[in-house]
C-alpha positions in Angstrom: 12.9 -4.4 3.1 13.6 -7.5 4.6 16.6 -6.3 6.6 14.2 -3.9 8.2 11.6 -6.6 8.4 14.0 -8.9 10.8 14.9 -6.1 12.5 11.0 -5.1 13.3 10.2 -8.8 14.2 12.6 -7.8 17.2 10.4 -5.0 18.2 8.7 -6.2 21.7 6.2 -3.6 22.9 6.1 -5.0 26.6 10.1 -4.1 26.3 10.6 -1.4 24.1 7.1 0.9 24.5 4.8 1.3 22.5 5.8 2.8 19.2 3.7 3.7 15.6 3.7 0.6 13.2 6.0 1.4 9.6 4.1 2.4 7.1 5.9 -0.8 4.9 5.4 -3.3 7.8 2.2 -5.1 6.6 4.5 -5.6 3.2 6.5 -8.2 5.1 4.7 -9.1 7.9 1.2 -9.2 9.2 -0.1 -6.1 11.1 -1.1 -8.0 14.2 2.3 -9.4 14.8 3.8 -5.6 15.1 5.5 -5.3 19.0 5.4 -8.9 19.5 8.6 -9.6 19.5 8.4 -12.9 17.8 10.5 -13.6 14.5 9.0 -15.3 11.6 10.4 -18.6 12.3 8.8 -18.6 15.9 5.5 -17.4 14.5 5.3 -20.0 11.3 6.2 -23.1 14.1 3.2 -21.8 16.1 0.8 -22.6 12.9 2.9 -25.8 11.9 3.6 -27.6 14.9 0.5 -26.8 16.5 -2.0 -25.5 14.2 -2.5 -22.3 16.1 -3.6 -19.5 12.8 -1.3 -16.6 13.5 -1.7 -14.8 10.5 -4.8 -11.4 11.4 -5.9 -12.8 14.2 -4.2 -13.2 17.7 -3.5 -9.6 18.9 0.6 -9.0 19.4 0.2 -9.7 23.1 -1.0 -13.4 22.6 1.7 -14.2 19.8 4.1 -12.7 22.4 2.7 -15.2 25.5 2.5 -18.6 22.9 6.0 -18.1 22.0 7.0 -17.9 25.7 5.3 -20.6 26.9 6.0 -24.1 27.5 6.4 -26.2 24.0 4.0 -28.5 24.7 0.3 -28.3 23.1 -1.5 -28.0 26.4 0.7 -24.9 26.9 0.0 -23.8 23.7 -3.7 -23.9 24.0 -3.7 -22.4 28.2 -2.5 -19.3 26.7 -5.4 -19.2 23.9 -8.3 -20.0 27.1 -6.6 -17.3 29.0 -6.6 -15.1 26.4 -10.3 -15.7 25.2 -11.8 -12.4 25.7 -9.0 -11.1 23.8 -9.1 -13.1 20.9 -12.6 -13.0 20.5 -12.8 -8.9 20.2 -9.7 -9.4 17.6 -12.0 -11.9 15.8 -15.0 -9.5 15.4 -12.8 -6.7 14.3 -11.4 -8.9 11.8 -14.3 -11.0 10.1 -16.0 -7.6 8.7 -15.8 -7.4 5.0 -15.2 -4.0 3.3 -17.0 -5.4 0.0 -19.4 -7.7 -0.5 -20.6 -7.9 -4.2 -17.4 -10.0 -4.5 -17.9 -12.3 -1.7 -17.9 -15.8 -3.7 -21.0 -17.9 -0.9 -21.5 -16.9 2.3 -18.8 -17.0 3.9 -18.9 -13.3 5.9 -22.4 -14.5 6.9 -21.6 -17.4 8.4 -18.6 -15.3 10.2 -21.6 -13.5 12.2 -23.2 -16.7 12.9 -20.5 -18.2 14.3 -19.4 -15.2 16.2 -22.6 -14.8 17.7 -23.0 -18.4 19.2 -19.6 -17.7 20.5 -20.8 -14.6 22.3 -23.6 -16.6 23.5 -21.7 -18.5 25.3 -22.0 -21.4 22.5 -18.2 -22.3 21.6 -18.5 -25.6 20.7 -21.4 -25.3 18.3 -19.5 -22.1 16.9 -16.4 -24.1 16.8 -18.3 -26.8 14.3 -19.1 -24.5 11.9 -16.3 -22.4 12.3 -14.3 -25.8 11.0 -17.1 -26.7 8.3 -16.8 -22.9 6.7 -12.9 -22.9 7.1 -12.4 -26.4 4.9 -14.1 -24.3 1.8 -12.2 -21.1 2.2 -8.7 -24.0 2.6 -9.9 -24.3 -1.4 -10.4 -20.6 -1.8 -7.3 -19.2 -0.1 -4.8 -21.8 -1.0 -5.7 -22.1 -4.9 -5.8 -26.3 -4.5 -8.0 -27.6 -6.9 -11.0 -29.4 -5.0 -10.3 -32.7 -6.8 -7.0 -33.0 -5.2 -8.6 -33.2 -1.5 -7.0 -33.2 1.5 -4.1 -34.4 0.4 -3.5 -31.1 -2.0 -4.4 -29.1 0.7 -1.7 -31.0 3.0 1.4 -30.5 0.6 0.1 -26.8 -0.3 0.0 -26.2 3.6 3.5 -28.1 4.6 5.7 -26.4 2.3 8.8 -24.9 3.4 8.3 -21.3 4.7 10.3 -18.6 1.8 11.2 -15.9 4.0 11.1 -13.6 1.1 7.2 -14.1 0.4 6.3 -10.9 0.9 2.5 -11.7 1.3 3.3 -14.6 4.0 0.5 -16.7 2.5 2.4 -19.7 3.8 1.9 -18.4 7.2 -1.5 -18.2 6.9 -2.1 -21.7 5.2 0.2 -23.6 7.5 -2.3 -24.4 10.4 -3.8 -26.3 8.1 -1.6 -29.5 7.8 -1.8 -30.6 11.4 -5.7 -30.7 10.8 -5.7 -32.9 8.3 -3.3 -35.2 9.8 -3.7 -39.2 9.5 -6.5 -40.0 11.3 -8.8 -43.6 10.9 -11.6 -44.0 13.9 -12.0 -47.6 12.6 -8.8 -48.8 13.3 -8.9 -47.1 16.3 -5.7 -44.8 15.8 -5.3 -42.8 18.8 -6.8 -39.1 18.9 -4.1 -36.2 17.2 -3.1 -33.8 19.9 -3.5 -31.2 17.4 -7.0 -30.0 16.2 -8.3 -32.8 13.9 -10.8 -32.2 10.8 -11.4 -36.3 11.2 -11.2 -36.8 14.7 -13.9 -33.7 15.2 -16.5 -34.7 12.1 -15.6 -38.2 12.0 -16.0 -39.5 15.4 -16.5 -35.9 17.7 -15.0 -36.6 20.8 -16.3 -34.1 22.9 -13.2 -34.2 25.2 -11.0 -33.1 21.8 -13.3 -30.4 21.3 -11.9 -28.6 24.3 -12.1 -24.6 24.9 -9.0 -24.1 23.3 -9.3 -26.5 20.1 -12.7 -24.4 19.9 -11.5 -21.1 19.8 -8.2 -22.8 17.0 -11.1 -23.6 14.6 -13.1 -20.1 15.2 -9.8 -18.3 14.8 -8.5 -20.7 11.3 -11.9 -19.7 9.8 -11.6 -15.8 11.0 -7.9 -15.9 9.4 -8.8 -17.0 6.2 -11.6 -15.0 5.9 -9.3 -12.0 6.4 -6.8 -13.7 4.0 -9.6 -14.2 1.1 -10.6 -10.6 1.8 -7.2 -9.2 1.6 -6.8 -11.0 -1.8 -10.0 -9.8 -3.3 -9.4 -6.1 -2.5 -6.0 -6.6 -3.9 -7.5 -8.2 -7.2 -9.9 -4.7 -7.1 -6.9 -2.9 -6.7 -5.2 -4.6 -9.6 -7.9 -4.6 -12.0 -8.2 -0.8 -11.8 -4.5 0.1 -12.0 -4.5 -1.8 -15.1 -7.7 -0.3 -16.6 -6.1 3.2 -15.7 -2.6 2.4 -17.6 -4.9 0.7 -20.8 -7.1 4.5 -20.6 -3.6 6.4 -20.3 -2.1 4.2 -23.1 -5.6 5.1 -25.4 -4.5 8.9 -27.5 -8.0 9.7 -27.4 -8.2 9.6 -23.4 -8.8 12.6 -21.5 -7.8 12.5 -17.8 -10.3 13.7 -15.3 -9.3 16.2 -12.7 
């Protein structure tokens, strides 16, 4: 599976055409990255080095531009501005939950909150609590105990990317060390060029808060959201395969047409 996946990555639909998405792809890869051309390595530097989430979010057309463009942040974040309209459709597609009696607080509410101050025009008061509702679901999605802090949350999110994780979780969690990066406002350390948790609650320089750092937080809290989501249906899934093997296992159990 993961011959054909680094074969896929090489798939570029600006290149090649458009063609239908293998059945097996979203085993190995995240379905929004299909016909971007961009390889694993590429995508995973795009959360590390600049805390960009790339896992459900960013349609394959935007991952195709930030891997193209210039290495430097501003770069980075010129294609996520240009690209607004785009990446704000993918975000409402994506934040709709398919259950909700499982939904541990409320995180798919505040989703629509957020979403709707962006649409509104309101980006940097949706990008606050976009970054306020993403450091829970860091806890949620990355299975660090609370009482380790951000520093759990740093090492969980740094590791070393293990190309044969077939749920590409570390993907999906590694935006999430640049944000917590060292940070002290009374020593005066200067401002991280990435997206910073401190820098944006502790201090809130409105010149950090820029379109594009906006639209980083909306999209970190949108990407986890789909992450938890994917995990919860899979834990349905799970629980009911094993209930059916335990009623197929019981002599006395009578399978229903």
């Amino acid at each position: 599976m993961l011959e054909f996946a680094h074969q896929w990555d090489l798939y570029d639909a600006s290149i090649d055409g458009q063609r239908r998405m293998p059945g097996h792809y979203s085993v190995v890869r995240y379905e929004n990255w299909w016909g971007s051309g961009a390889t694993l390595q590429q995508v995973h530097l795009l959360a590390k080095n600049h805390g960009i989430p790339v896992a459900w979010v960013p349609p394959a057309g935007v991952i195709r531009d930030l891997v193209r463009a210039d290495e430097s942040h501003e770069a980075k974040l010129a294609v996520l501005v240009a690209a607004k309209d785009e990446i704000r459709a993918a975000c409402r597609q994506r934040y709709a939950p398919d259950i909700d009696e499982a939904w541990p607080y409320d995180y798919p509410l505040s989703a629509s909150y957020v979403l709707d101050a962006w649409d509104d025009g309101h980006i940097l008061a949706a990008a606050c609590l976009a970054l306020a509702a993403a450091e829970d679901l860091m806890y949620e999605v990355s299975r660090v105990d609370r009482s380790e802090k951000y520093k759990g949350l740093k090492q969980r999110a740094g590791r070393d990317l293990l190309e044969w994780w077939p749920d590409h979780e570390q993907v999906a969690l590694a935006p999430i060390e640049p944000l917590f990066r060292t940070y002290f406002p009374e020593r005066d350390d200067p401002i991280p060029e990435n997206l910073s948790r401190h820098a944006a609650l502790h201090r809130l320089p409105l010149e950090h808060l820029s379109d594009g750092h906006c639209i980083v937080a909306i999209m970190l809290m949108i990407s986890l959201l789909r992450e938890l989501e994917q995990r919860l249906v899979q834990e349905q899934i799970d629980a009911w395969s094993e209930q059916q093997e335990y009623l197929e296992g019981d002599a006395d159990h009578e399978p229903v047409d």
